[in-house]
C-alpha positions in Angstrom: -34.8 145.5 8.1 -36.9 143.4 6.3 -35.3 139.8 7.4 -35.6 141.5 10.7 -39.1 141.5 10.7 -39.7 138.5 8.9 -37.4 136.4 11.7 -39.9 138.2 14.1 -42.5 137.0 12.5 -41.2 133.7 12.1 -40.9 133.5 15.6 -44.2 134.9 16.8 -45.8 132.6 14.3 -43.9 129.4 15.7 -44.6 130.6 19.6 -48.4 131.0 18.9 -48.0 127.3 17.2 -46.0 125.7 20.0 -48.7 127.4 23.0 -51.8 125.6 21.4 -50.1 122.3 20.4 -49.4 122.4 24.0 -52.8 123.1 25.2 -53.7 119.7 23.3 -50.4 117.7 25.7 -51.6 119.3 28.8 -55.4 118.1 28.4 -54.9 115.1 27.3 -51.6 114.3 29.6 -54.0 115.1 32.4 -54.6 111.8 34.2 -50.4 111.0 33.8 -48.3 110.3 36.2 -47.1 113.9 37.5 -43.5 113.0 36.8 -44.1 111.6 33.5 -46.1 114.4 32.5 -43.3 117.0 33.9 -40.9 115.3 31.6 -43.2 115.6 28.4 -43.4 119.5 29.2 -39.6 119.7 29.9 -38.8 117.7 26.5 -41.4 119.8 24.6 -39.9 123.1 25.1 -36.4 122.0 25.4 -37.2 121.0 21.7 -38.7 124.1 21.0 -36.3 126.2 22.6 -33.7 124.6 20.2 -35.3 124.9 17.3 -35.8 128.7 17.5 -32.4 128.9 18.5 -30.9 127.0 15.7 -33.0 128.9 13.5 -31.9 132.3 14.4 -28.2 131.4 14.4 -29.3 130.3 10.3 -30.5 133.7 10.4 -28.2 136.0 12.0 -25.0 134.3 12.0 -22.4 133.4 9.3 -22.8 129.6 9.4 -20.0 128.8 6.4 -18.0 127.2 9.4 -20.8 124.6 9.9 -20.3 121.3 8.8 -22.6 121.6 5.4 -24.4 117.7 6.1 -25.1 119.2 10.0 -26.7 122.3 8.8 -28.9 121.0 6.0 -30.1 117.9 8.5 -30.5 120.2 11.1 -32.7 122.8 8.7 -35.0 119.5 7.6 -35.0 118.4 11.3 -36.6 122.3 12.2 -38.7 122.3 9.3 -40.1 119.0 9.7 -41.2 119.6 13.3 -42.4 123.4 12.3 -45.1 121.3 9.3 -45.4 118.7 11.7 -47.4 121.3 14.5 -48.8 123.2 12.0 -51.1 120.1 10.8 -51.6 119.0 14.6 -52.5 122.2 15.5 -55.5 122.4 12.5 -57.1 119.4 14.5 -57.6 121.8 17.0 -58.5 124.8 15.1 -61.2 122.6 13.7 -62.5 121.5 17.0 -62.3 124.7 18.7 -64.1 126.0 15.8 -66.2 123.2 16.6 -66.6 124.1 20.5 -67.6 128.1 19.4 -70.2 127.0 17.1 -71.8 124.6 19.7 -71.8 127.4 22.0 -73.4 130.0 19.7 -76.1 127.4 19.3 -76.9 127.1 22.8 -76.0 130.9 23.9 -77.1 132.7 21.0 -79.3 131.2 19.0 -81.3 128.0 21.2 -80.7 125.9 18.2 -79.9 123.3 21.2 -81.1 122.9 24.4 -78.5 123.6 27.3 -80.1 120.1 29.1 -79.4 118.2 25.6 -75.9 118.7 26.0 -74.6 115.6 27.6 -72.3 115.8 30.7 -69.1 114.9 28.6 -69.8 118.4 27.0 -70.2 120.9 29.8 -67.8 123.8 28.8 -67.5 122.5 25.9 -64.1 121.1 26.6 -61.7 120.2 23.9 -62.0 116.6 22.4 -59.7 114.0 23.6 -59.9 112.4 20.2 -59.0 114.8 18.3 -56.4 116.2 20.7 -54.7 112.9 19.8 -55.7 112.6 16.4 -53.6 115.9 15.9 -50.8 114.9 17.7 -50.6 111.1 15.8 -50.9 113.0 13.0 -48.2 115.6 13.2 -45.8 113.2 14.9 -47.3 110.7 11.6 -45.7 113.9 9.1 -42.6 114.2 11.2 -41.9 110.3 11.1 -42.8 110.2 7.3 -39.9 113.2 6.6 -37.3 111.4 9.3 -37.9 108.1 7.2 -37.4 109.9 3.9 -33.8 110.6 4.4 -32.9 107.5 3.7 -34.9 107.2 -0.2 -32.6 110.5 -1.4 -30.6 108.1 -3.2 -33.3 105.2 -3.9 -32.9 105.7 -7.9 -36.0 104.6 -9.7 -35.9 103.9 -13.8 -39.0 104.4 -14.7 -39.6 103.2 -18.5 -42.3 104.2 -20.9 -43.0 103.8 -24.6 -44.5 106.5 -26.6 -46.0 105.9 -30.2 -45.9 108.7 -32.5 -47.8 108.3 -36.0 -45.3 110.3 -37.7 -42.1 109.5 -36.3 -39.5 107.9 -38.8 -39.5 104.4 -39.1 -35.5 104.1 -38.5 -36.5 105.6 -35.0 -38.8 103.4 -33.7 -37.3 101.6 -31.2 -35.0 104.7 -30.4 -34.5 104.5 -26.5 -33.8 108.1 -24.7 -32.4 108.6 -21.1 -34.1 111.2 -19.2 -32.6 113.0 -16.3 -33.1 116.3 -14.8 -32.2 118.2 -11.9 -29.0 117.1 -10.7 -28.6 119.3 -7.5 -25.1 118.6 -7.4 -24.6 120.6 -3.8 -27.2 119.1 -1.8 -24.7 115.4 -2.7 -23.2 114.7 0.5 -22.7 110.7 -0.6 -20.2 109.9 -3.5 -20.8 105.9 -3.4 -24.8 106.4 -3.9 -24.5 109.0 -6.5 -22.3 106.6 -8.6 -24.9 103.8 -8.5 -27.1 106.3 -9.5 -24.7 107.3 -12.4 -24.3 103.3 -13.2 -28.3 102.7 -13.5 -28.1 105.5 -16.1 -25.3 103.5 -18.0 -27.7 100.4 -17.7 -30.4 101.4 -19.4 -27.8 101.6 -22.7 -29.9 104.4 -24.3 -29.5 106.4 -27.7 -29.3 109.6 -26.7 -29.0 110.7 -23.0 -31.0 114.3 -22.2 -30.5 116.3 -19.1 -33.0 119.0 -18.6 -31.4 121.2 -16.2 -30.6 122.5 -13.1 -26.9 120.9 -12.7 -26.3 122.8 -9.5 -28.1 124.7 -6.1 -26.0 127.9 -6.8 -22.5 127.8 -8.0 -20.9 125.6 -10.7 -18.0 124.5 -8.1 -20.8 122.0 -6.4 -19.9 120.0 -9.4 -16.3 119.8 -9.1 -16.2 116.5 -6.8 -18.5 114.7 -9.1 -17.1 115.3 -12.4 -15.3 112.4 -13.0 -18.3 110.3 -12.5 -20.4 112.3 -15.1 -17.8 112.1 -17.3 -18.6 108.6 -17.7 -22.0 109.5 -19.2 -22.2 108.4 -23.0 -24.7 107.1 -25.6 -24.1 106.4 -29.4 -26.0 109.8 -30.4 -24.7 111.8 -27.1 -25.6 113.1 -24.2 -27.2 116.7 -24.8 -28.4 119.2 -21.8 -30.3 122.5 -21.1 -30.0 125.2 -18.4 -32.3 125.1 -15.3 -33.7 128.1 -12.9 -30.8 127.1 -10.4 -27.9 127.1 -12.9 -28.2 131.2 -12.8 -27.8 131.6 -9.3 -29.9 133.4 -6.8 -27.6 136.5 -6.8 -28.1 139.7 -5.2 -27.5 143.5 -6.6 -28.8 146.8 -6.5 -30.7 147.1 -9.8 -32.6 144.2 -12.1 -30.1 144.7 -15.0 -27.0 144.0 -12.5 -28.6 140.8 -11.1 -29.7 138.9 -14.9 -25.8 140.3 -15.6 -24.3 138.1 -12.8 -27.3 135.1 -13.6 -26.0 134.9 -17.3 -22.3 134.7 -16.2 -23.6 132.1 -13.6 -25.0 130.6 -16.6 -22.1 130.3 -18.9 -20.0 128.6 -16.0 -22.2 126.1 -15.9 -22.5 125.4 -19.8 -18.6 125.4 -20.1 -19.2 122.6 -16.8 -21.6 121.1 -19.2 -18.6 120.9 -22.0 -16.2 119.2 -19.2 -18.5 116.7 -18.9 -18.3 116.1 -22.5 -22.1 116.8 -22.8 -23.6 119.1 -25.5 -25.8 122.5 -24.3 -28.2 123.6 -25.8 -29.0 126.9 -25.6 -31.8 127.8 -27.5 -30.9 126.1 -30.2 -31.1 122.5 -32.1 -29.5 119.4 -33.4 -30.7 117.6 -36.2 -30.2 113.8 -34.8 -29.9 111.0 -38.1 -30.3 107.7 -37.7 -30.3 105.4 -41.2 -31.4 108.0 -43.8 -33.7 109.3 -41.4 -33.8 112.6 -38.8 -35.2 114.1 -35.8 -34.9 117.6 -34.5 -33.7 118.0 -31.0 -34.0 121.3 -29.5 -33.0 123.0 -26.1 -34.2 126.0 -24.5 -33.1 128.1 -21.6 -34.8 128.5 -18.7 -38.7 129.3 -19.4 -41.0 129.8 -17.2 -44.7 130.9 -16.6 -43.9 131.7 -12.8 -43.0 135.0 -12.5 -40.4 134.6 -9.2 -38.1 132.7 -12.1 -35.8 133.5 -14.2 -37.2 133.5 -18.1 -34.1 133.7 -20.3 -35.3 130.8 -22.9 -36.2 131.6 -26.5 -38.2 129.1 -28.2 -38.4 130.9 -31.7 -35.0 131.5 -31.7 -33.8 127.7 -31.4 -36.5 127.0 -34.2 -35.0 129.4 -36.3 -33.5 128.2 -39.7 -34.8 124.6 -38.2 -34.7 122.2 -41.5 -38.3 121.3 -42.0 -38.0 117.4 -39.9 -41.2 115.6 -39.0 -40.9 114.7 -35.4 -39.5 117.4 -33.2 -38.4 116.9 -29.1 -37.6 120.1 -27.1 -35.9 120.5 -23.4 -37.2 122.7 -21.5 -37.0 122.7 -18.0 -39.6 124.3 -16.3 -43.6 122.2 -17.2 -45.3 125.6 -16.7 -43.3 126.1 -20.2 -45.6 123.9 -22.3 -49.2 125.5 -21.5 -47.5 129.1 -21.8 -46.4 128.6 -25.9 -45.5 125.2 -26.4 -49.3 123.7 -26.9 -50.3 126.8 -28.4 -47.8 128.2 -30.5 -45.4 125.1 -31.4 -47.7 122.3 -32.1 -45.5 120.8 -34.4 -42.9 119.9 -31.4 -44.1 116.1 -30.8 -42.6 115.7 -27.5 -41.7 118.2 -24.3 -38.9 116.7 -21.5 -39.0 118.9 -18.4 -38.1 118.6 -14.6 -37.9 121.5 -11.9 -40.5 120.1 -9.7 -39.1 117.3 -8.2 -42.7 115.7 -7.4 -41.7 118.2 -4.2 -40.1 115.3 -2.9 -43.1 114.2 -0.9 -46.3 112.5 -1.8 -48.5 109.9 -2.7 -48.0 107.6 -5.8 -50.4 104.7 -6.3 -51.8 102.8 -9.2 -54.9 105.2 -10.4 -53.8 107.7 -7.9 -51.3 110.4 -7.2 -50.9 113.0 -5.0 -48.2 116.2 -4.2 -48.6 119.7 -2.6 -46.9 120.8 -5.7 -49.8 119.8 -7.8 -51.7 122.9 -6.0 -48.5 125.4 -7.7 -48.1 123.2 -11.2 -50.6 121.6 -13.7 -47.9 119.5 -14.8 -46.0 118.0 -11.8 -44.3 114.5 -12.1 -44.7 112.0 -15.1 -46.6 111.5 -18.3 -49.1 114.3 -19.9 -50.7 114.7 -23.3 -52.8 117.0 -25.0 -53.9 116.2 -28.7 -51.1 114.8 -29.8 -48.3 116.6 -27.8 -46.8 114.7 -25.0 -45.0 116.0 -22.1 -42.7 113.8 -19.2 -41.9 115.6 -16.2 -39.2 114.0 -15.0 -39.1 114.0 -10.7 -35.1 114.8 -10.7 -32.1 112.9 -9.9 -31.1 115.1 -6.7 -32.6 117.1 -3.8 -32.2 120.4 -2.6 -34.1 121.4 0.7 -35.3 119.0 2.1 -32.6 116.1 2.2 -34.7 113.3 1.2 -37.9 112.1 -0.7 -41.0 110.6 1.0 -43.4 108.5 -1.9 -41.8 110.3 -4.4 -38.4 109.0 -5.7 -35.2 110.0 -7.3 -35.7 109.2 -11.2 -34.1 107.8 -14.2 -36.8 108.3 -17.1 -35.8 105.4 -20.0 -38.7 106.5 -22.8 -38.9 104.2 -26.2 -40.1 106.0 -29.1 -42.5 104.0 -31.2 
């Protein structure tokens, strides 16, 4: 009953969207050519019409049989014209809001004189300008998401070096590969993946750490890309943690049933983890020597300070019998972890690695400036943070889910040097 009503809702919602966008076509199409402005209407709601289609056979039919590349393009194609009108149409909110105030003044409240309003004005029609404004920038979002199916794959390294006072002078120098969030079902291309795989070989770390999230929803997604993960290897290992995903978004009648099928979803994935030769760990630690000299490297499960995900992580228990080391780095995969305990309670832990966000795939990276929706839901959202002296990287993830690409933010391959 209740995706009943919210696929109503939907489609009220995306009707109410598609009528005033239109308003905006039909004034400013006005002075067309009649047949060139009957084929703009016919292609609008042909376009429409499809969309809602396509979206309630997502809804109410079994669409296993699809092609799986077809149905997740053809969701992003829906989506990205759904966002698209939604920021045309707040042009038009905003002149029409706009338009009413103008019209209290004169009607209600004299503020302006009927005779000062210029003939341009009478009615208060709706701007040309920013009819097209809206519609240059909605088709401007639309282009943008089109154009970022093609960066899914553009791995960036990105490489940083982070001085700590009291790390041990055998690891200075140490060089750790960060990757995170995987995604290995949204991969539809086997060649780009194993350049991506190759870069991470390149960077010839110490110790290669994966933060989580191997997989959308079932540890099978993996299956077709083990052998290339396999070939992942550095002199001190390559170690990983659990991610939100890697539990599974299952469904059963009570709470306890659902975390029951989440944990098994979990322990498929760690014995994944141990096919790929890598080491999990699950709340837990490895002391890492080097020389004479050690580091602590610890690994949570999923934690999180958003309550819509899964919290099975327990920081005090991987510290637990911890040999007293001087320089401590955790995985954890969700940022909203560190301002929940990490800088509060474990301020002895030097360095946080985390993922989970992805940078939301979409936004605006500049020298001096960045910018991401997802900056509105996390504090921490993509790269480099530090509060006294605890640092955090948030890495923007190796794969995609969703959305099938990335627009201004990339797929990464963190390379940090510890000195």
């Amino acid at each position: 009953m209740r995706r009943l009503f919210a696929s109503w809702a939907f489609f009220i919602v995306f009707l109410l969207i598609d009528f005033y966008v239109f308003q905006a076509i039909r004034f400013i199409s006005e002075g067309w050519n009649p047949r060139a402005r009957w084929w703009a209407f016919i292609c609008y709601w042909t376009i429409t019409a499809l969309s809602i289609a396509f979206i309630l056979a997502l809804i109410f039919t079994s669409t296993d049989q699809w092609h799986r590349l077809f149905r997740t393009y053809l969701f992003a194609f829906i989506i990205g014209i759904f966002l698209s009108k939604i920021l045309a149409s707040l042009f038009f909110v905003a002149d029409d809001l706009r338009r009413v105030l103008q019209w209290s003044s004169v009607k209600l409240f004299r503020f302006v004189k009927p005779g000062d309003i210029s003939a341009n004005d009478a009615g208060i029609p709706r701007s040309v300008f920013i009819s097209w404004m809206g519609l240059v920038t909605g088709g401007g979002l639309f282009s943008a998401l089109v154009y970022g199916f093609g960066n899914k794959y553009r791995y960036q390294v990105r490489k940083l070096k982070l001085h700590f006072p009291d790390l041990p002078e055998a690891f200075r120098g140490f060089r750790i590969v960060h990757i995170s969030d995987i995604h290995s079902g949204s991969f539809t291309d086997k060649v780009a993946v194993q350049r991506g795989i190759e870069r991470i070989q390149q960077q010839q770390a110490d110790l290669i750490l994966f933060t989580g999230d191997l997989v959308n929803q079932e540890v099978n997604e993996m299956q077709p890309y083990v052998n290339m993960f396999q070939t992942l290897n550095a002199p001190h290992g390559v170690f990983a943690t659990l991610g939100n995903h890697d539990y599974g978004f299952p469904k059963g009648q009570t709470k306890e049933e659902v975390e029951q099928i989440q944990l098994l979803n979990a322990q498929k994935v760690k014995e994944m983890h141990q096919v790929l030769g890598w080491q999990t760990l699950s709340n837990e630690y490895r002391i890492i020597e080097l020389n004479g000299a050690s580091i602590a490297l610890l690994g949570v499960d999923n934690i999180s300070a958003k309550a819509n995900f899964p919290s099975f992580g327990n920081l005090s228990k991987a510290v637990k019998d911890m040999p007293d080391t001087s320089f401590k780095i955790l995985m954890s995969h969700d940022p909203s972890h560190w301002n929940k305990e990490i800088t509060s309670r474990y301020q002895d832990i030097n360095l946080t690695l985390s993922g989970h966000t992805h940078g939301m795939q979409f936004g605006v990276e500049l020298p001096g400036f960045r910018w991401s929706p997802v900056k509105y839901l996390y504090k921490q959202w993509a790269g480099h943070y530090r509060e006294g002296d605890q640092h955090l990287y948030v890495n923007r993830g190796f794969g995609f889910i969703g959305y099938p690409g990335r627009v201004g933010i990339l797929p990464e391959i963190t390379v940090i040097e510890l000195t």
